[in-house]
N, C-alpha and C positions, 0 to 999 in steps of 0.2 A: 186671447183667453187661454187661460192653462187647460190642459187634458188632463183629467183628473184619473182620468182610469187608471194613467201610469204608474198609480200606485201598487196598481195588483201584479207589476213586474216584481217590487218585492216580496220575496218568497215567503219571509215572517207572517206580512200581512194577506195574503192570498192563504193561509193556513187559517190563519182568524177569521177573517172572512168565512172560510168554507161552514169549518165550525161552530160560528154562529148562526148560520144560515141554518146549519142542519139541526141546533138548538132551539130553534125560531127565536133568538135574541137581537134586540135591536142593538149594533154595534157600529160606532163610529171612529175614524180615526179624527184626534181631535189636537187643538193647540199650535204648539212651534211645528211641527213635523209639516204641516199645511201650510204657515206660515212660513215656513223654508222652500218647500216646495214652489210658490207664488213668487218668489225671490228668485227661484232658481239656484239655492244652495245648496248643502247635504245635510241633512239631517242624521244623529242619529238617536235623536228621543224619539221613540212612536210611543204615543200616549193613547191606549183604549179609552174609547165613553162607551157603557153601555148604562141601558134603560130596564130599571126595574130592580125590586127586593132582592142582596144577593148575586145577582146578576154577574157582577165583578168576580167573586170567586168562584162561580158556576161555570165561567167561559174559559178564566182563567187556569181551574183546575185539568178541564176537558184538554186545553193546548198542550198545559205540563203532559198529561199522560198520553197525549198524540207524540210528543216526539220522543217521549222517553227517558230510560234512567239518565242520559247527559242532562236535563233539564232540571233544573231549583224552582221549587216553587215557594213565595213568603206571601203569606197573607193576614194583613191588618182590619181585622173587623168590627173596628170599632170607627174606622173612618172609608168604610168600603172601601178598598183597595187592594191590590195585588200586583206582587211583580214577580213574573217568569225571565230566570236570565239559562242560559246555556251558549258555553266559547264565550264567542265576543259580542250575541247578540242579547239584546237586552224588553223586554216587552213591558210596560204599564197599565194594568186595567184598572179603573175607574166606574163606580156607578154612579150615574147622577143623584145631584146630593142639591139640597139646600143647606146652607152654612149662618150662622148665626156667633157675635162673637161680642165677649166683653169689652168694657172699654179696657182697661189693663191689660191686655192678651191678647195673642196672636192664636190660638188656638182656638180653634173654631167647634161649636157645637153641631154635628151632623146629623141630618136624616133624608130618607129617599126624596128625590123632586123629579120634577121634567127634564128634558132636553135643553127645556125654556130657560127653567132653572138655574141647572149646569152654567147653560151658558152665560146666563146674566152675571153670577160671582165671579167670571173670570176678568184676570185686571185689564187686562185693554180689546179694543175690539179685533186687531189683528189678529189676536192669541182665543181666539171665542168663534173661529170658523170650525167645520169639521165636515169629515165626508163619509156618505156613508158607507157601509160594510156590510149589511146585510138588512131585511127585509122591506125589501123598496128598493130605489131606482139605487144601483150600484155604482159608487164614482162621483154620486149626487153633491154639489158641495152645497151645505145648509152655512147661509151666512145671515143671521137674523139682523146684525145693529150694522154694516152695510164696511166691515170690515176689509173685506178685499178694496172697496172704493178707497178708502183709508191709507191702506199701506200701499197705494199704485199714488197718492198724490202727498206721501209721507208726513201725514197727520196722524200725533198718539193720541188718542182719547179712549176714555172708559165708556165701557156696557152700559152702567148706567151713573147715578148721582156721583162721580167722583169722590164727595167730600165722602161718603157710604164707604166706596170704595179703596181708600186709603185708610179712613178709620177702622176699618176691619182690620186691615191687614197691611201696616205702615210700610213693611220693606216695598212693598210695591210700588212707595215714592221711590226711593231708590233705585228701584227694577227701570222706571217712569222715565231718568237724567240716562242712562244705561242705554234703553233700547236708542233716545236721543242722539246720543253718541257716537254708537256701534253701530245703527243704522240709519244716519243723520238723517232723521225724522226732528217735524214740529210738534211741540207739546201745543194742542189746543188751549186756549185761554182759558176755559173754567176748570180745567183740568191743571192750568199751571197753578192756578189761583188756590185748589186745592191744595195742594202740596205746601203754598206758602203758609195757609192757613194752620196747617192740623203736621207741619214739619218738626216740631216740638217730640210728638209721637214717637219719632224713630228711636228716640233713648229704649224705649221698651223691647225693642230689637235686640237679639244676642249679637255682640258685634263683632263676632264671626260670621256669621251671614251677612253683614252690612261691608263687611271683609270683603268677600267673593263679590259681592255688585262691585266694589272701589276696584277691584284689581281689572275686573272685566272691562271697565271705563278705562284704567291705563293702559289696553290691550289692543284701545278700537285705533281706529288711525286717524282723528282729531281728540285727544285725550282732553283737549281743553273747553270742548262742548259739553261735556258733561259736568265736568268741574266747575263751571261759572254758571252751567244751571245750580250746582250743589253749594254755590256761595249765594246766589238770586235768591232761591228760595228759602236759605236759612239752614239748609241740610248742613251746610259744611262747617256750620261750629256747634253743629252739636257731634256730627262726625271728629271732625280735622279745626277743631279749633285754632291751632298753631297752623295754620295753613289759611282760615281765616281770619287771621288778624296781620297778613301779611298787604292786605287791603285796604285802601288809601291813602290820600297824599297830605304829608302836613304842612301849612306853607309860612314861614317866618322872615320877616324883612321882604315880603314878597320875591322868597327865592322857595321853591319845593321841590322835595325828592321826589324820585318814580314809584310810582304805582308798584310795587315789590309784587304785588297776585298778576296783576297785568302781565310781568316783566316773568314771573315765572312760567303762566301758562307760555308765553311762546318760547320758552327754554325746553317745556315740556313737548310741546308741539315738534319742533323742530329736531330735537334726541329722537323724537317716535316716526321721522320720515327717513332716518335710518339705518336705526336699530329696532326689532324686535325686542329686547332684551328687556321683561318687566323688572326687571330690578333696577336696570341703569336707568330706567323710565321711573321710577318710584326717589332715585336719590337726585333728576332731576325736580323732580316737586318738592323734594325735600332741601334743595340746594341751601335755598338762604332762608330756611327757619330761622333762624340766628338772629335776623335783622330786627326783628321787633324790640327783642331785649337790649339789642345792642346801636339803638338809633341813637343820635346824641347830635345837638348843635352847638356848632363852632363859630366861635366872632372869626370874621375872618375868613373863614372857609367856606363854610357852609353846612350841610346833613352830612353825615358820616354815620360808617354802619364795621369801624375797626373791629376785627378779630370774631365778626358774626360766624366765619367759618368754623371756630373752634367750639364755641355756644352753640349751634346747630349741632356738632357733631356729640357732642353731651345729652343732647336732646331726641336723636333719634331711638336710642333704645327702650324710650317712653313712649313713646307712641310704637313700634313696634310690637312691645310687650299689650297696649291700648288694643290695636288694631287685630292682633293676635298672630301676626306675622314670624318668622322664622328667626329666632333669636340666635341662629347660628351662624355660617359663613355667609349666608345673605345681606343680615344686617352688618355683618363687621365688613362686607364691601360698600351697603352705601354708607356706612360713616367713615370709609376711607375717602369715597370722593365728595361727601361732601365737607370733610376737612382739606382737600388737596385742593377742591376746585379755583382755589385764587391764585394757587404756585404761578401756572403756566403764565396768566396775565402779568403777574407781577417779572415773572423774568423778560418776557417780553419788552416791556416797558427799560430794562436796565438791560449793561453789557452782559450779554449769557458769557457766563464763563463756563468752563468743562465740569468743576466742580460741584457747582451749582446743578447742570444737568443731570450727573451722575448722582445727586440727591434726590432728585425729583426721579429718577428711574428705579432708585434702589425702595423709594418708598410705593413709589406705584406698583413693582414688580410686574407681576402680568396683566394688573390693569387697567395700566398704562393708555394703550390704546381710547378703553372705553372713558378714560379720565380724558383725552383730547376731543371724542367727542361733545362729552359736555362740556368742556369750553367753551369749543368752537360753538353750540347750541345758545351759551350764554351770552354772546355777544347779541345785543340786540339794540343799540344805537339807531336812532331817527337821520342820522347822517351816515348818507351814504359811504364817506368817502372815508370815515373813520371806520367804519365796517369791515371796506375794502384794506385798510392799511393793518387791521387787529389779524382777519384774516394771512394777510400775505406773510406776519408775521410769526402769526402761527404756522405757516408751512416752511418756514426758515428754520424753525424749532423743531420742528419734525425730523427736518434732514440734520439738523445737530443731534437730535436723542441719536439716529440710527447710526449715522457715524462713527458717536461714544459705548455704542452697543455695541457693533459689529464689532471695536477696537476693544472693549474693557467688560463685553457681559456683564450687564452689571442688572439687566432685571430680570434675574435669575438667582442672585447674588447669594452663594456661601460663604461666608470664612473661610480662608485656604487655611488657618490653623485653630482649631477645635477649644474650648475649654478646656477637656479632658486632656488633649494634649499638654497643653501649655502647665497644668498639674501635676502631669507625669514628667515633665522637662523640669521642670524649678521644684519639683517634691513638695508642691503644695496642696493644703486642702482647699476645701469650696471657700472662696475667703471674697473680698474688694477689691484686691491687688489682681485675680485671674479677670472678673469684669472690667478693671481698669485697663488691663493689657487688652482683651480683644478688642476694645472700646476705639485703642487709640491703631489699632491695627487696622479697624473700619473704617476710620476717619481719615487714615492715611490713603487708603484708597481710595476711597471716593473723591478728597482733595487732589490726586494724582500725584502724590509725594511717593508713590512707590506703585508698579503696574497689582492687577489683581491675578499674582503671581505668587506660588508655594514657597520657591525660594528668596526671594526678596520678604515675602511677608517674615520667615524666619528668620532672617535675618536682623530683622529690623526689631521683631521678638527679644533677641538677645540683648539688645541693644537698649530697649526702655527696660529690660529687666533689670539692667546694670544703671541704668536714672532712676529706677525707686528704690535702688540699696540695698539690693539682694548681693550678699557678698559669694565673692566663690565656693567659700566652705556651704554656703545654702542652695548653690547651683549644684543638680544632678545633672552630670554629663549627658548631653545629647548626643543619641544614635544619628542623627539627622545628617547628613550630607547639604553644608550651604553650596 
């Protein structure tokens, strides 16, 4: 059993404590902070409950003017609340409340309640323990719906009626797939049954907030526990439509493609055992959007899913912009990899030449790297030995990029000569002829018809200048030293 006193080692909360003690206000630490605590991790939400009219800015104010002018105090009264922050520490007070809410809305109607109260409107039992702070036994943990038992044999369920409890307040389906996840907990049966039932709901969610759940789920370390709860119950096409309809097999002549959601989650799965990185984690879920548009059956062959990578990559800044996601360098990396992710297989499969690599590095530039791990991630064949053979070949390719790198830097790749230059050399303006000449200068390197070298490249400058009929009276002499 946890020692609950250890709370009063925190200084924040051994202030509150005192304070409300000398208040005579009944105050509790309440929610995640307890629920971290019984886990053994860190918290740094401390969430006040206190008890009674007011209360919340009463206890609240008193903290603010104990520690002084470094302290902020905001207080919301119309939903009893307040928050003290000062530095890096941050406090929440709350008064218990009963909440009452439309069907359309997430906004809830408040007014004073119990303890009882409080704790019955919180979404799950874990998050509904609290301890107390002052008047009574000190360190006391009050767990009415048997919460601690819960999260020790990793069962989610709600305080009370579920179906209540999602209707109120829908993100908390989402909250529901989330803690599932990130703390690979079971959702209790009437509690899943909920979710599928009143899943529709979540459209009235701002889906920014529905944002922050999905990211937190690609963050946990089975990303695909929560995602096939959010396809079971219906969440993930009103969420990520295009993500569910990457789900099922169709089967023709008694031949059928893969499971494309199946084949995704352990792409995702497998990116997040090792990489951190929620982006490269987002453009593997995002990999083969593509395929649904782009299925097609062939006599003769079979399912085919051509140029999905390219259709995917069309389609990410829709859902991006959907999601509310970062329309900036974020998204234009994962619609780099999820238009590159078929390169590497397909060179694989044929003679790598030099050329060929040195395209696949000048387009990945720096990332490169994170474009072999999802590869490597995508490989997910039922035969072993094909796995083994995709694998080895992808480390053959490896030692061929670094080779070509060390030898020709090429994913870092400048122009060893400029636009500007090539304007000021042949006294031209901004015209087709200055894009045609760098064009064929790029090509030549990365083809290996000339190293990615200053003088060769100029050389070779002069050289297509006088193949597209720039006579000498149009040539300005060059300063240059070939």
């Amino acid at each position: 059993m946890v020692d609950f006193c250890k709370i009063f080692e925190d200084k924040s909360i051994q202030l509150v404590s005192e304070i409300a003690e000398n208040l005579g206000i009944e105050a509790f630490v309440v929610g995640g902070y307890v629920r971290d605590l019984i886990l053994g991790r860190p918290s740094k939400d401390i969430d006040i409950l206190t008890i009674g009219k007011d209360s919340s800015e009463i206890l609240s104010t008193a903290v603010k003017n104990k520690i002084g002018k470094y302290a902020h105090l905001s207080v919301f009264k119309s939903y009893g609340t307040a928050q003290v922050k000062w530095g890096k520490n941050e406090l929440e007070f709350v008064t218990a409340r009963k909440e009452s809410y439309r069907h359309d809305s997430r906004n809830p109607e408040c007014e004073p309640g119990t303890l009882e109260d409080d704790l019955t409107r919180r979404d799950f039992t874990l998050n509904a323990m609290c301890i107390r702070l002052s008047c009574g036994q000190k360190g006391e943990l009050i767990d009415l719906f048997n919460g601690y038992s819960d999260l020790q044999n990793k069962i989610l369920r709600t305080p009370c009626d579920p179906v209540i409890t999602f209707s109120d307040d829908p993100l908390r389906m989402m909250r529901c797939v989330r803690f599932a996840s990130t703390l690979e907990m079971y959702i209790e049966e009437n509690t899943y049954n909920a979710i599928v039932k009143d899943s529709e709901r979540i459209k009235i969610i701002s889906m920014e907030r529905v944002k922050d759940e999905l990211v937190k789920i690609m963050k946990s370390p089975r990303p695909s526990v929560g995602l096939y709860h959010m396809l079971n119950t219906g969440l993930m096409k009103h969420v990520l439509p295009e993500i569910s309809a990457l789900s099922g097999i169709e089967t023709r002549d008694g031949r059928g493609h893969k499971d494309n959601f199946h084949h995704t989650m352990q792409v995702v799965d497998s990116t997040a055992k090792v990489s951190d990185n929620e982006w490269l984690r987002i453009a593997a879920l995002l990999h083969d959007i593509g395929k649904p548009k782009c299925k097609k059956w062939e006599d003769g062959h079979g399912w085919s899913f051509h140029g999905h990578e390219y259709v995917g990559t069309k389609m990410v800044p829709k859902i991006f912009k959907k999601l509310t996601l970062s329309l900036g360098n974020e998204m234009a990396y994962v619609q780099k990899l999820v238009l590159l992710h078929m390169r590497p297989i397909n060179l694989i499969e044929e003679d790598i030449t030099d050329s060929a690599i040195r395209r696949l590095l000048f387009e990945a530039g720096e990332d490169i790297d994170d474009l072999m791990i999802l590869c490597h991630a995508d490989i997910t064949s039922n035969n072993a030995l094909k796995r083994e053979r995709f694998h080895k070949n992808y480390e053959n390719l490896r030692e061929k990029m670094k080779e070509i790198e060390e030898k020709d830097h090429i994913r870092m790749f400048q122009p060893p000569v400029s636009g500007d230059e090539i304007m000021s050399t042949f006294n031209l303006p901004p015209c087709r002829q200055v894009g045609e000449i760098k064009e064929k200068l790029k090509d030549a390197i990365l083809d290996g018809i000339i190293p990615n070298d200053r003088n060769a490249a100029l050389e070779l400058m002069h050289k297509i200048a006088g193949e597209m009929g720039l006579t000498e009276g149009e040539v300005k002499k060059s300063n240059h030293q070939l």
